[in-house]
Structure formats: C-alpha cells, structure tokens
N, C-alpha and C positions, 0 to 999 in steps of 0.2 A: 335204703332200697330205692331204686330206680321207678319213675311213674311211667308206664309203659303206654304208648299212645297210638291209636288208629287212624291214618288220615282217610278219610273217605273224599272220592277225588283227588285223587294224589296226584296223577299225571298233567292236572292243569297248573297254571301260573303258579295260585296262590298256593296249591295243594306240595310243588314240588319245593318251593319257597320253607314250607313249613318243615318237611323233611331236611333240608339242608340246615335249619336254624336249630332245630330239635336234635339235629346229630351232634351239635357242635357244644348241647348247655347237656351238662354231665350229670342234671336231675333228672333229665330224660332219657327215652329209648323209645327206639319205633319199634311196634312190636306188629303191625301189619298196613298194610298200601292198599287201597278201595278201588276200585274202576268199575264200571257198569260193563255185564256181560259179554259185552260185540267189541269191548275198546281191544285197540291194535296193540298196545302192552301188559294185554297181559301176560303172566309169567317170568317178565323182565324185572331183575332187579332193582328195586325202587332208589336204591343210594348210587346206583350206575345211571340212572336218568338225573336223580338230582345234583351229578356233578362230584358225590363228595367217596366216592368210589364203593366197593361192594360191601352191602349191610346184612345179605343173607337174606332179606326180605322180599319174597317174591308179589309182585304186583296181581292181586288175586279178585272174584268179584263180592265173596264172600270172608268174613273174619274167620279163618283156619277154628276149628272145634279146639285143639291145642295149646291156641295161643292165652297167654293170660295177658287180658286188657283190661287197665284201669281207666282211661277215657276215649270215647270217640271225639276227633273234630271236623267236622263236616262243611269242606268248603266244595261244594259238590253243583248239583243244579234239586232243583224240586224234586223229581223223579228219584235221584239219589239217595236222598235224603230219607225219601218211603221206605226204600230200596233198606237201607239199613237198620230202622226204627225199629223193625219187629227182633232183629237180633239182639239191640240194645235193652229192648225190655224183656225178651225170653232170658238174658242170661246177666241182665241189671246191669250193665255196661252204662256209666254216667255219657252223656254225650252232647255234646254243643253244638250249634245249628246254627253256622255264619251263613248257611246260603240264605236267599231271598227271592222273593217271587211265587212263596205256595198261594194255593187256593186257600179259600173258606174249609173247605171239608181237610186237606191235608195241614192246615191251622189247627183244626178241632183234633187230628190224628196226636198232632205233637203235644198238646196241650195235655189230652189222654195218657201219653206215656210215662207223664211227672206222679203218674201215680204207686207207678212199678218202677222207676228207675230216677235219677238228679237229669234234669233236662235244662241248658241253661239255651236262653232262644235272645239272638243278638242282632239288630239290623245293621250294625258297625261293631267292629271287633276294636277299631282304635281305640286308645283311652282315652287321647283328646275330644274327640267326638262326643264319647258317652260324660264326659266332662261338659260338653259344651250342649247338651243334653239338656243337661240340669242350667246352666247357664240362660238358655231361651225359655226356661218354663218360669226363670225369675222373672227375667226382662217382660213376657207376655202375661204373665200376672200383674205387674205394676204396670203397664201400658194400656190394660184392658179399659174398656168404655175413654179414652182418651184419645180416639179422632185417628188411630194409629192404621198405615195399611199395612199390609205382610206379604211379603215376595219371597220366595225359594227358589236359587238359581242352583241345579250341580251340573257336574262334569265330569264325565268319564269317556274311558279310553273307547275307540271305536266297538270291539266285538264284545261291549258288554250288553246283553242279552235282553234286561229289562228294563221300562222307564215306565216313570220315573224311577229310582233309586229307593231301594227299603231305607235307606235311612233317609233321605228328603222325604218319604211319607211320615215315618216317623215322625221327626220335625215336624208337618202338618197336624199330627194326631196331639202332638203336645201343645201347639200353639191354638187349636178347637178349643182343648180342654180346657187351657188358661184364659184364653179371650172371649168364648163362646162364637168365635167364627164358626158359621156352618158348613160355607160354601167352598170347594177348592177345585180351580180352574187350573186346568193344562194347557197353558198357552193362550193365545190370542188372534184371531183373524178377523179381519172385515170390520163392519161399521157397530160395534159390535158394545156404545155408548156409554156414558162415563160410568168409573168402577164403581161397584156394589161396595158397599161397607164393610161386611161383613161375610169380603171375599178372602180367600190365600190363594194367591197367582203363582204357578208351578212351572217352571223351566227346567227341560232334559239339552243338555248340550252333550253331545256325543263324538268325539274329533280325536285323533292321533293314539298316543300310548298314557293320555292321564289314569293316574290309578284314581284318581275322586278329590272334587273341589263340591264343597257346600257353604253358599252363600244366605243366611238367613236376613232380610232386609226389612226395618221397621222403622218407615218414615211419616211424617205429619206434615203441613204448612210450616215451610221453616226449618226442617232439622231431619236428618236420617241418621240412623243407628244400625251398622252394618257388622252382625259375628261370623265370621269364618275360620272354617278349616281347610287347611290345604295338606296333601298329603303328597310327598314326592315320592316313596318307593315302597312298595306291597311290604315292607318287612313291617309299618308303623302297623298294620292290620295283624301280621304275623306274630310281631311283639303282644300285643292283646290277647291272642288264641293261646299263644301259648303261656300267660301269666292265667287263663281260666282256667284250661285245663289242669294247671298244678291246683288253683284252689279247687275244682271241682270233682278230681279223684278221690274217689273215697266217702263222698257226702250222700246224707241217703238221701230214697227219694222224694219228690220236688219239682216246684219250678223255680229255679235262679235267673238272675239278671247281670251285666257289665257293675250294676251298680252296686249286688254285694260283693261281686274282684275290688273294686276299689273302695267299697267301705264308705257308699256316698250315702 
C-alpha cells in the first residue's frame, strides 16, 4: 500500500517540487495540496501546477474530512504550519515541519503535538546537512578550550524570508553546546575591537537563485578548518522530506529528528 502524503504549501517552490518527485516514486501518492485561505490557487489541480499533468487533487486550505493521510510535509511559512497542526493532532496525522522561522510560543505549540501525534521538527531536510550536523559537534567537541574561533557564513536565494537561516542557527546551537561559546554575533560594523573569544560570528548573504550554501569556519593562529555544504537544486532538500515522511507514516506519537531517517 501506497504512503499517502499531504503537502502543506504546495504552490511554493519547494512544496510544488515535492509533488512532482512524489508523483514520480511509486511508494507514494499525494493524497491532498495545502494553501493558506486567500492563495489565488486554490481549487486548481495540484499535479497541473506541478507540471506533471492532472492528479485529481484539488488545491484546498483544509485536509478534505475524506481523505486518508498518512503524513503531513510542511514546507509552508510559520503561520501555515499553526494553520495545519490542530488537524494533524485532532485526527493524529504524523507531520514534518521543514518550515523555519517560528516563535517561542509556536515552538512550544509543536513541541506539544508530539504528544498526540509523530512530529518530526527539521531545520534542513538534506541528508548532507543533518550528516554534517553531527560532523561539527565532533570537530567543536575536540577544538573546545583550544584558542579556536567560529564563523558561520550561508547563502540563499534572494526571496528567502528569514535570516539568518534555521539551519545556520542550528549550527550555532550545536557549536554553544560543544564549545561553551555563549555569544553569537550577526555581523560586524564600525570600530567594534578585537574578537571576543568566546564569540560565533554569523553571516546571512542573500543574492540571486541559491537554494543554501553553509560554511562552518574554525580557525586558530596558524590553521583553518572549513566544513561545507553546498546545495545546487531544492530536490537535495526534497530528497530528505520525502525519505522522512516514508519512515515516519505510521510511527506513534513523538518527537523525531533527520537523525533517526538516517540511523545517526
């Protein structure tokens, strides 16, 4: 049997991206299309925007009472996200949560729904990422009290909405935790004297159509140690949502991470 899957956001990049990849892997089915209340498609067939001709699935603001969903993927904005959460726990729909940028309080909302339902919360959906994840919490464990600074440079495409990037904080949350840095600086102006030690210096570059470059930088007197990821096309992201959502159909509830998809 087919794992039937909700995009929430579906008429943006990532969200149209996932319907066209999901049509094409024969463990799937799109079993409904999200848009927030006022979008200009709704009603329009979701497999006719994404190219891959009519799927029957009308672009709606609510998941149809009818429909049987095995997961939600939500590459949506914050507001979306709310938007769907209550459905996902009233009727236990597992659901994954690529978007970024909530508050505190809608933090604590999602947190709350792993009680009623599988909620898996991701600040990068790539596997590389969530691989290189684990990667800088080795490196800032072993560099910790050893003179080391720490610099976080990303880069995304112009209309991306927030900076810095959930996954560059991320990276800053794991590199505190490793190193006890406390401090993290966004940016640099004026006379503004030599770096604090026990800084993480945080660069948003925003330019053209990149889908995300994240540079983590950890240099001494003497030597620098640069991990990156560079990402050329929204499917490396796409590919990740949709390896979660196969493992996280069906799992009760919870809170999951990228790290048990990949069994890190």
């Amino acid at each position: 049997m087919k794992t039937v899957i909700a995009v929430n956001g579906a008429c943006g990049r990532m969200g149209l991206r996932i319907v066209e990849m999901a049509h094409h892997d024969k463990a799937l089915a799109i079993g409904a299309a999200l848009e927030g209340a006022e979008h200009p498609d709704l009603g329009k067939d979701v497999g006719v925007l994404a190219g891959v001709g009519e799927l029957d699935v009308a672009v709606t603001a609510d998941i149809p009472i009818e429909k049987r969903i095995d997961v939600v993927i939500d590459f949506s904005v914050p507001e979306g996200t709310m938007a769907v959460l209550p459905t996902c726990v009233g009727r236990r729909i597992p659901l994954i949560v690529a978007t970024t940028g909530h508050n505190s309080v809608q933090k604590e909302e999602i947190e709350g729904a792993a009680h009623h339902t599988a909620i898996l919360v991701a600040p990068s959906m790539s596997l590389v990422v969530n691989l290189l994840f684990k990667l800088v919490r080795e490196a800032a464990t072993v560099l910790r009290d050893k003179d080391f600074d720490v610099e976080i440079v990303e880069r995304h495409h112009r209309f991306k909405k927030d900076s810095p990037s959930g996954t560059a904080l991320h990276f800053a949350r794991i590199i505190q935790d490793a190193m006890g840095h406390s401090h993290v600086r966004h940016g640099r102006e004026g006379l503004v004297g030599e770096r604090p030690i026990h800084e993480i210096g945080m660069h948003a570059i925003r330019a053209g159509d990149n889908v995300g470059e994240h540079t983590i930088i950890f240099s001494a007197i003497g030597e620098t140690m640069e991990l990156v990821h560079k990402g050329y096309s929204r499917d490396a992201y796409v590919r990740g949502a949709i390896l979660a959502a196969k493992f996280l159909a069906n799992r009760p509830a919870g809170r999951y991470t990228m790290k048990d998809v990949l069994g890190l």
